[in-house]
N, C-alpha and C positions, 0 to 999 in steps of 0.2 A: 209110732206115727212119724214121718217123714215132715220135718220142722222148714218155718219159710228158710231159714239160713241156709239150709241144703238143698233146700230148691235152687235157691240164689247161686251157690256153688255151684250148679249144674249149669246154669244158663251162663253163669263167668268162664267157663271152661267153655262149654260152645262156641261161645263169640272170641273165646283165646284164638281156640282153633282155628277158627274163619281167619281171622287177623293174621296167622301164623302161617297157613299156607297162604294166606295172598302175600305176603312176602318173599315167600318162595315163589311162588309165580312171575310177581314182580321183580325177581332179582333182588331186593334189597340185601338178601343174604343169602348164600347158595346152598348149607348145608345145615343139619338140624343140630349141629352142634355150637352151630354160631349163631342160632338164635337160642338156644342154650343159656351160652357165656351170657348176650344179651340181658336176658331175663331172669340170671343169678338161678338157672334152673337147672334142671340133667335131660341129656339126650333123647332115654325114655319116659319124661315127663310129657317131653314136647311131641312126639310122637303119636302118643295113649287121647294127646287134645287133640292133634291134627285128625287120628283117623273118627273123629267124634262127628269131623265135620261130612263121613260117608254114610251115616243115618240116613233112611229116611226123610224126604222132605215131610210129610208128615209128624213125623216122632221131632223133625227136629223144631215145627213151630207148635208143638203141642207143648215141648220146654223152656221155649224163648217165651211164648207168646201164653200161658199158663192158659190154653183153650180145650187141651182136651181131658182125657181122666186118667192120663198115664202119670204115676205119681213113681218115679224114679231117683235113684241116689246117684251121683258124681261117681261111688263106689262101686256100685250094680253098673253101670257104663263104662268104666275104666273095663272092666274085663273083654276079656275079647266077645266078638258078638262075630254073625255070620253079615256079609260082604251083601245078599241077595235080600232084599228090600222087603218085600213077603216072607222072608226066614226069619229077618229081625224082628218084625212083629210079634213074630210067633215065640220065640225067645226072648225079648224084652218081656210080653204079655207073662208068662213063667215066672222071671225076677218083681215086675212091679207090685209092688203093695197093694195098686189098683191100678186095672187095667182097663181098655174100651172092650167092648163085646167083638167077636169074632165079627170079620164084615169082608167085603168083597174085593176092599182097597189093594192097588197093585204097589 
């Protein structure tokens, strides 16, 4: 069973993400290695949170906002998933422990 701590880590990593490219957008830092150094972290750390934040808007308030029945790992989402919004469902659904029923969401 999927413990609050590793929920917690999923939603810190989300909101890294968010934080992470809006720096890059914003300029404060240009490249993914200088928020890197920044953050005492590595290149593909910062990457694996950024691309977290191409989820899904659903998938991504069902883990910030603990509303829906997607019970996911920091683990299970570091892996690569598909780009196409309707794919990831279908693949997160596969990894999640628990998942929402099949539905007509785009």
């Amino acid at each position: 069973m999927v413990g609050h701590e590793e929920m917690e880590a999923l939603q810190r990593a989300l909101i890294q993400g968010h934080r992470w490219i809006k720096w890059l957008e914003d300029g404060k830092y240009k490249t993914l290695e200088a928020i890197a150094r920044k953050e005492s972290t590595d290149k593909s750390r910062v990457a694996k949170l950024i691309r977290l934040t191409c989820l899904a808007p659903d998938i991504q308030e069902a883990i910030l906002c603990n509303t829906g029945t997607w019970v996911l790992t920091l683990k299970d989402c570091l892996k690569p998933f598909p780009m196409l919004w309707t794919e990831q469902r279908e693949h997160l659904r596969k990894l999640a422990l628990l998942a929402p029923e099949t539905s007509s969401e785009n």
